[in-house]
C-alpha positions as CSV (number, residue, x, y, z in Angstrom):
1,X,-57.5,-69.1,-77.3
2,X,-53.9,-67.6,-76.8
3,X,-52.4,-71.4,-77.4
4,X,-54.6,-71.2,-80.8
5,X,-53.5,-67.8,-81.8
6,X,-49.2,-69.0,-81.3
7,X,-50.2,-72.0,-83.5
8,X,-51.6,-69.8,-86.0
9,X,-48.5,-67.9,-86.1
10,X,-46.5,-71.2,-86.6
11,X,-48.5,-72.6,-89.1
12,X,-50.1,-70.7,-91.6
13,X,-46.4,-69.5,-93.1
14,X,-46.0,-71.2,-96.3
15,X,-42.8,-71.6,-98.2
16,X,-41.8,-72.4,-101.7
17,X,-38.5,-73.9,-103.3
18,X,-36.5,-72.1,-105.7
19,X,-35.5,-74.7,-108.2
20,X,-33.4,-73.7,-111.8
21,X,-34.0,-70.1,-110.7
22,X,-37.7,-70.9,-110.4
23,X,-40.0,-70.8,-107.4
24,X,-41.5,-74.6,-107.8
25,X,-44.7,-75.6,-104.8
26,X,-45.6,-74.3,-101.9
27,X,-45.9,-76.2,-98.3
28,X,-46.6,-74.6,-94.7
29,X,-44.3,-75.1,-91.6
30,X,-45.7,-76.8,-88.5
31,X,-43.0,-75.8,-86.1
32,X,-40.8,-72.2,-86.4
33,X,-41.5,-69.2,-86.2
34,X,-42.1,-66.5,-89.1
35,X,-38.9,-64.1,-89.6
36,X,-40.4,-60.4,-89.5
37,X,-43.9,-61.1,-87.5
38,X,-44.0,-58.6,-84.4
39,X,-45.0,-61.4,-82.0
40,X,-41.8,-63.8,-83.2
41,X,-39.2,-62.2,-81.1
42,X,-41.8,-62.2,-78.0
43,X,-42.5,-65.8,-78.5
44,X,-38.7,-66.9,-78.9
45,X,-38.3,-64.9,-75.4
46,X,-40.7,-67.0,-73.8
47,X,-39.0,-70.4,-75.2
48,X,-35.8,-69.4,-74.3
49,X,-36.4,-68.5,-71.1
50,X,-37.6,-72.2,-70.4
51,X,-33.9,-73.4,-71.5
52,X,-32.3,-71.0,-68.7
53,X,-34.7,-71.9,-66.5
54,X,-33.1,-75.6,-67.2
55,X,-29.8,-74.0,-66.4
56,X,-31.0,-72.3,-63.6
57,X,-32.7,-75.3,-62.0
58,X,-29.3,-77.1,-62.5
59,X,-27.5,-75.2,-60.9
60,X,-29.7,-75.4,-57.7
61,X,-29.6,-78.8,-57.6
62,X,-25.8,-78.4,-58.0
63,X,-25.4,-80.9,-60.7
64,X,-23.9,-77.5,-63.3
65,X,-20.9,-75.7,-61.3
66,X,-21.2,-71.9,-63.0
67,X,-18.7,-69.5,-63.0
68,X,-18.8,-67.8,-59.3
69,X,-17.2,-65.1,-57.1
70,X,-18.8,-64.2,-53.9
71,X,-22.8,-63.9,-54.4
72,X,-22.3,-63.5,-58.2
73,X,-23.1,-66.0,-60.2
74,X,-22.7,-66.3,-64.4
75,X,-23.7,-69.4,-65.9
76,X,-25.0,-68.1,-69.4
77,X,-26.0,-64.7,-71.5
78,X,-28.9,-65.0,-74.4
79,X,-28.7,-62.5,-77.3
80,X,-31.8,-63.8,-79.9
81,X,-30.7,-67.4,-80.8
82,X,-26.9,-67.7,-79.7
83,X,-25.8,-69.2,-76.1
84,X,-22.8,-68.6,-74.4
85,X,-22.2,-71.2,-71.2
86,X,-20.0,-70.4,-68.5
87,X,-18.7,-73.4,-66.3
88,X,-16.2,-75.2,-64.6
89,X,-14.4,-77.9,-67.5
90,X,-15.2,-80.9,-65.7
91,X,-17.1,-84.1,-67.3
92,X,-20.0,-83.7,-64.3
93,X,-21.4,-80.7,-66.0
94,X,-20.8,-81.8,-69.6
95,X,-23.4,-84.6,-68.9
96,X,-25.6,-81.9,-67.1
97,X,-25.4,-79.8,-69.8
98,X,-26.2,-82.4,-72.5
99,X,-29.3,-83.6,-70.5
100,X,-30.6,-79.7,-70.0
101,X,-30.0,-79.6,-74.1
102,X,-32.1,-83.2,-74.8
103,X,-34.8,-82.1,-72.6
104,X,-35.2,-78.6,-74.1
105,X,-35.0,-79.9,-77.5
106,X,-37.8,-82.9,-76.9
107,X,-40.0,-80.1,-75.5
108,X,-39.4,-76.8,-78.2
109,X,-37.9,-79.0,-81.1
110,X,-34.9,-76.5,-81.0
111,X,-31.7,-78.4,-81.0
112,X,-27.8,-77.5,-80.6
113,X,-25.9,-77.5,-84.0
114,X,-22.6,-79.4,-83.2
115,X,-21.2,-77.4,-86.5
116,X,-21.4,-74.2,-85.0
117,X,-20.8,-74.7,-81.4
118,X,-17.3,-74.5,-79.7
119,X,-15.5,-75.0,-76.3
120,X,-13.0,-73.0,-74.9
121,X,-11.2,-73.9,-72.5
122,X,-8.4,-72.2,-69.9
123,X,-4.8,-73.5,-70.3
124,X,-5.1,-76.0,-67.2
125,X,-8.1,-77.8,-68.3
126,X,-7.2,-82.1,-67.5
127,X,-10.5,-82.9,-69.0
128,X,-11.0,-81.1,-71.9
129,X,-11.1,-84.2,-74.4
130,X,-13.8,-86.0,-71.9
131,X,-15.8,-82.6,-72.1
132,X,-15.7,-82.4,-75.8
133,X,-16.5,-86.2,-76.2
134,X,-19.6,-86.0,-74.1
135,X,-20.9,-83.0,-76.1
136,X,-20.0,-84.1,-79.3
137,X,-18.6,-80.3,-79.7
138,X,-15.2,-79.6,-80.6
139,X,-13.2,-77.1,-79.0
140,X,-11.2,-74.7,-80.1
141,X,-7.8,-72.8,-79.8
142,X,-8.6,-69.9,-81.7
143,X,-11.2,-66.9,-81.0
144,X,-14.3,-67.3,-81.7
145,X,-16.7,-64.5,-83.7
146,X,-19.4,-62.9,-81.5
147,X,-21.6,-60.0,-82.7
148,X,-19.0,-59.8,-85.0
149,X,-16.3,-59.5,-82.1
150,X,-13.9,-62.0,-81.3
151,X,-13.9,-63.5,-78.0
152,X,-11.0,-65.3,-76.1
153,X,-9.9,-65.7,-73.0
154,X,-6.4,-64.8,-74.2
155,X,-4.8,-61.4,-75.3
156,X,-5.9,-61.0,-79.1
157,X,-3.3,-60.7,-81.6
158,X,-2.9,-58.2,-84.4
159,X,-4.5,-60.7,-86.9
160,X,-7.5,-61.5,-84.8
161,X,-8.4,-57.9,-86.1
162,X,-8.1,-58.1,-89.8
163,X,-11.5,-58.0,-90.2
164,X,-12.2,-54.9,-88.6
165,X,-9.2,-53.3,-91.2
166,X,-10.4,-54.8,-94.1
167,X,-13.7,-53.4,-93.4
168,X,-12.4,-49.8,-92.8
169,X,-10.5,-50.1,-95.9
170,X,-13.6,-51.6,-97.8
171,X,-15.0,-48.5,-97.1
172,X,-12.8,-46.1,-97.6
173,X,-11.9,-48.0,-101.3
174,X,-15.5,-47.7,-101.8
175,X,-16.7,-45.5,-105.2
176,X,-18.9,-43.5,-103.3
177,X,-16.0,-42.6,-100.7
178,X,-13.9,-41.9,-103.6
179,X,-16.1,-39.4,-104.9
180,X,-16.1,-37.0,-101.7
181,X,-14.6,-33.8,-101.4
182,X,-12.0,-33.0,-98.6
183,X,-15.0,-31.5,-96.8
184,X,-17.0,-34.9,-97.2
185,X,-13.9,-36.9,-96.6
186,X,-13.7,-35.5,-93.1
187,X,-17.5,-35.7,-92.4
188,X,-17.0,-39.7,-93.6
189,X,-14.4,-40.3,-91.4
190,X,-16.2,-38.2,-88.3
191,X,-19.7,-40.6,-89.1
192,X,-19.2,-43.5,-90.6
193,X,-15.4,-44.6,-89.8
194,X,-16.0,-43.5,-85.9
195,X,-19.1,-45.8,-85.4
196,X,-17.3,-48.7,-87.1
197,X,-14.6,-48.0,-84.7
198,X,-17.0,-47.3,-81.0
199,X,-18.6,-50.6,-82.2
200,X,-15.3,-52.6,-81.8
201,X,-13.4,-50.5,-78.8
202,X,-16.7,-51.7,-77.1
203,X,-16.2,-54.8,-77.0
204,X,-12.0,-55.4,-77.5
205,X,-9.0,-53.6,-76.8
206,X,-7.3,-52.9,-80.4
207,X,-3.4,-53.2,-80.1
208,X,-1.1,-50.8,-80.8
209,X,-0.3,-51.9,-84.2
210,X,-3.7,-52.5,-85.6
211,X,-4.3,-48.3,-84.0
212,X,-1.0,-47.2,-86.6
213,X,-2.6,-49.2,-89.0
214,X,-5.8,-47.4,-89.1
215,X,-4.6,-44.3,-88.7
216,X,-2.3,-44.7,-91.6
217,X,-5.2,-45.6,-93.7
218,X,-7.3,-42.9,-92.4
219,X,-5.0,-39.9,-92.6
220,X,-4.3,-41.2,-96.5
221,X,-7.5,-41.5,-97.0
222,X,-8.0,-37.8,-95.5
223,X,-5.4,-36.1,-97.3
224,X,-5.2,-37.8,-100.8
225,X,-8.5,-39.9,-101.1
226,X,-6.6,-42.9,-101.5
227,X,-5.5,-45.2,-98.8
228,X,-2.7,-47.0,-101.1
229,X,-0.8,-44.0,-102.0
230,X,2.5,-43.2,-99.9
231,X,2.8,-39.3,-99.7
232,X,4.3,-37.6,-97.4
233,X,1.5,-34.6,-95.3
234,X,2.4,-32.1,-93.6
235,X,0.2,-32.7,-90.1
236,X,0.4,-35.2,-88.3
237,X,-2.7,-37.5,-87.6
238,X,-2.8,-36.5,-83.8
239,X,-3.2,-33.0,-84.5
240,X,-5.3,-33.8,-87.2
241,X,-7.6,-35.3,-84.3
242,X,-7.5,-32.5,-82.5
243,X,-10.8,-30.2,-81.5
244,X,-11.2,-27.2,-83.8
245,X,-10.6,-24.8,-81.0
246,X,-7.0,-26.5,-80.9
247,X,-6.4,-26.3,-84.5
248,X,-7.4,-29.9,-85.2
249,X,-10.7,-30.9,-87.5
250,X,-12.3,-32.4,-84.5
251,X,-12.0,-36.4,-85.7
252,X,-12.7,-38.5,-82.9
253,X,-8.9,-40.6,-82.4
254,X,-8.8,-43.9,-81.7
255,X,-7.8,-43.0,-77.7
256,X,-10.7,-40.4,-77.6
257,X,-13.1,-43.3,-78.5
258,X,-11.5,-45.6,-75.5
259,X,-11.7,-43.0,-72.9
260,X,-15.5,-42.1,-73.6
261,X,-16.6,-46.0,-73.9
262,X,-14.4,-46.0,-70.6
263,X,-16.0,-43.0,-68.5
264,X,-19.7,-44.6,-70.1
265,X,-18.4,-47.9,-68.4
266,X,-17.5,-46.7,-65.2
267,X,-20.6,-45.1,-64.7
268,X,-23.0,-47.8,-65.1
269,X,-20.2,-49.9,-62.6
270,X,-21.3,-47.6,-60.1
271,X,-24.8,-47.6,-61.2
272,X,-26.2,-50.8,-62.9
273,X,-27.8,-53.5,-61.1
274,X,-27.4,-55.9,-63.5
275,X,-25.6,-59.3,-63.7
276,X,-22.3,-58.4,-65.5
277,X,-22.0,-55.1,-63.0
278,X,-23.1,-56.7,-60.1
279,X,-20.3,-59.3,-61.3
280,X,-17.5,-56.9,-61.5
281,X,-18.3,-55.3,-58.5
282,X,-18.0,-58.3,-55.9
283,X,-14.6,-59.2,-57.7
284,X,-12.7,-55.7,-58.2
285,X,-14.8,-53.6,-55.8
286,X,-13.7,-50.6,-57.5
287,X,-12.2,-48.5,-60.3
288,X,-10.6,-46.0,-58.1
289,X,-7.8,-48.1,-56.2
290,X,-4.3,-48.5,-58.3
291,X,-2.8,-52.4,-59.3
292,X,-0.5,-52.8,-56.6
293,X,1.5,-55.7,-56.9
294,X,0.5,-59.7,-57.3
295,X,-0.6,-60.4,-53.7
296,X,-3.2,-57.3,-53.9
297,X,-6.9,-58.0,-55.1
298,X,-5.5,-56.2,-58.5
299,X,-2.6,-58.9,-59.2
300,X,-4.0,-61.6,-61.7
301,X,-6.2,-58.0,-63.1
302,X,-7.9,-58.7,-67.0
303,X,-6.4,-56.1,-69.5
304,X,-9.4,-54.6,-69.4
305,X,-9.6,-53.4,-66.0
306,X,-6.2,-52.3,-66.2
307,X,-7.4,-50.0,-69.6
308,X,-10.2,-48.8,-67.1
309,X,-8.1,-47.9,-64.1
310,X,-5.8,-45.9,-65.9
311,X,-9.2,-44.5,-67.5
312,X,-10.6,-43.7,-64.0
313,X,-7.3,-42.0,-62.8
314,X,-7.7,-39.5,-65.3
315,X,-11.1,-38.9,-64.7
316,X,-10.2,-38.1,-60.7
317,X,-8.2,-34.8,-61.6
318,X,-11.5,-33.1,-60.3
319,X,-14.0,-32.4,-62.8
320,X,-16.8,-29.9,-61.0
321,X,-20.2,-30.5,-62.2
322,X,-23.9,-29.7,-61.2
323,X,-27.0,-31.1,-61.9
324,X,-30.2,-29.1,-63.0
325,X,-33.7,-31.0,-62.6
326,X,-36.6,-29.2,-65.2
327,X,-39.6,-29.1,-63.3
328,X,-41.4,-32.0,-63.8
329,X,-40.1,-33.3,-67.4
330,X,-38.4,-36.4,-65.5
331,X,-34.8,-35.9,-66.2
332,X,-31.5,-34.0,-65.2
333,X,-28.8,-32.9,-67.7
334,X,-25.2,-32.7,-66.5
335,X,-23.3,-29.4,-67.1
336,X,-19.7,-29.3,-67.2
């Protein structure tokens, strides 16, 4: 019965062609799944999870080396229907991972597009053309897009965040920003600028020069509702960022946003169990010891970690807190 009911929710979709700006015929699908049914997430779950139990089985019978550092192991993440693969470059698991991709896709019909796949690959690979041709993927040299984030292995450039600044100034240049008050104009920037911005810091460290560049635009935008005018104000953006009870408007700066994400991030270190933390755990240890030269477990440190140490050494100056249980609600609040 519950094989009849997921082939009912495969095949009773029907679809029509839009031809000359006219919908022309209708047919049904026989394989798919319906965008918006309930059960369609659910049931893409279940298929994916047989293609990382194809991983998973590969890498047991050590014929797919994974990334590895002590127990840890990373050899893929899943977010809906993208796939990143983490492995050594070597030609061995290029054929493993094109025989995991042939079964899955004789068995779910679901098959790699070659067009919007990429390989990258560290600056020592000797066998990243062999990799490449057994895939039939090319690889690339550039970052790649991610949940709208770019990815790479390198440090990422000024222009690898143009998108992110055009997309602030898109909406700041926007009619309806344009027709805000000062009032409004701050409350935009507070709301809708901020989350644009947590959503990035999240996941990349903005340079310097993109951080001037956004708070150029912001602070114009702020004080004459026009990000291409070049006036002079009379307060500076960092006051301007400061908390009310300091004279400032209390907009969230660019460095506020980084320490926050940062204090979240060192929390679920020392609390999360799962794979990424775990991960991060067995190869740093912890937050609270300093780089300290190249021959200490710090020396070949990610940029990242070295943004969260010096986060972590300003949250050790002592912060006293206590924790208050209510009765039998099930949680605890922190108060400062």
């Amino acid at each position: 019965m519950f094989i009849a009911w997921i082939k009912a929710c495969t095949s009773d979709v029907y679809f029509s062609v839009c031809i000359n700006g006219s919908l022309e015929g209708f047919f049904n699908s026989t394989n798919g799944l319906r965008q918006g049914c309930p059960l369609s997430p659910y049931l893409f779950s279940i298929v994916m999870d047989g293609l990382s139990n194809l991983i998973e089985e590969a890498i047991s019978n050590h014929s797919f080396n994974a990334i590895s550092h002590g127990n840890s192991v990373i050899s893929h993440l899943m977010y809906a229907d993208d796939l990143l693969l983490f492995g050594k470059a070597i030609t061995s698991n290029a054929h493993s991972l094109k025989t995991i991709f042939e079964v899955f896709g004789a068995v779910s019909g679901l098959l790699v597009n070659p067009l919007k796949s990429t390989v990258i690959f560290s600056k020592d690979s000797l066998q990243a053309a062999a990799f490449c041709d057994v895939l039939q993927i090319q690889k690339t040299t550039n970052p790649v897009t991610y949940l709208g984030l770019p990815i790479y292995h390198k440090m990422l450039r000024n222009s690898d965040f143009q998108p992110l600044i055009q997309n602030i100034s898109g909406k700041l240049n926007g009619w309806y920003a344009r027709t805000l008050s000062f009032a409004g104009r701050i409350q935009f920037l507070k709301y809708t600028i901020c989350n644009t911005l947590a959503y990035w810091i999240r996941g990349a460290i903005i340079p310097k020069g993109c951080c001037k560049i956004i708070n150029r635009i912001c602070s114009r935008f702020l004080y004459f509702g026009n990000t291409e005018l070049r006036k002079l104000h009379a307060i500076s953006w960092n006051d301007t960022c400061l908390p009310k009870d300091c004279g400032g408007l209390g907009i969230n700066s660019i460095d506020n946003l980084y320490h926050t994400f940062g204090c979240a991030l060192i929390w679920r270190f020392l609390h999360s169990e799962n794979l990424l933390f775990n991960w991060w755990r067995s190869k740093y240890c912890s937050f609270w010891k300093p780089a300290s030269g190249k021959t200490s477990l710090f020396g070949n440190i990610c940029v990242i970690w070295h943004k969260k140490l010096s986060i972590a050494s300003l949250s050790q100056l002592g912060i006293t807190a206590t924790f208050r249980s209510f009765g039998t609600l099930g949680f605890k609040v922190l108060l400062l």
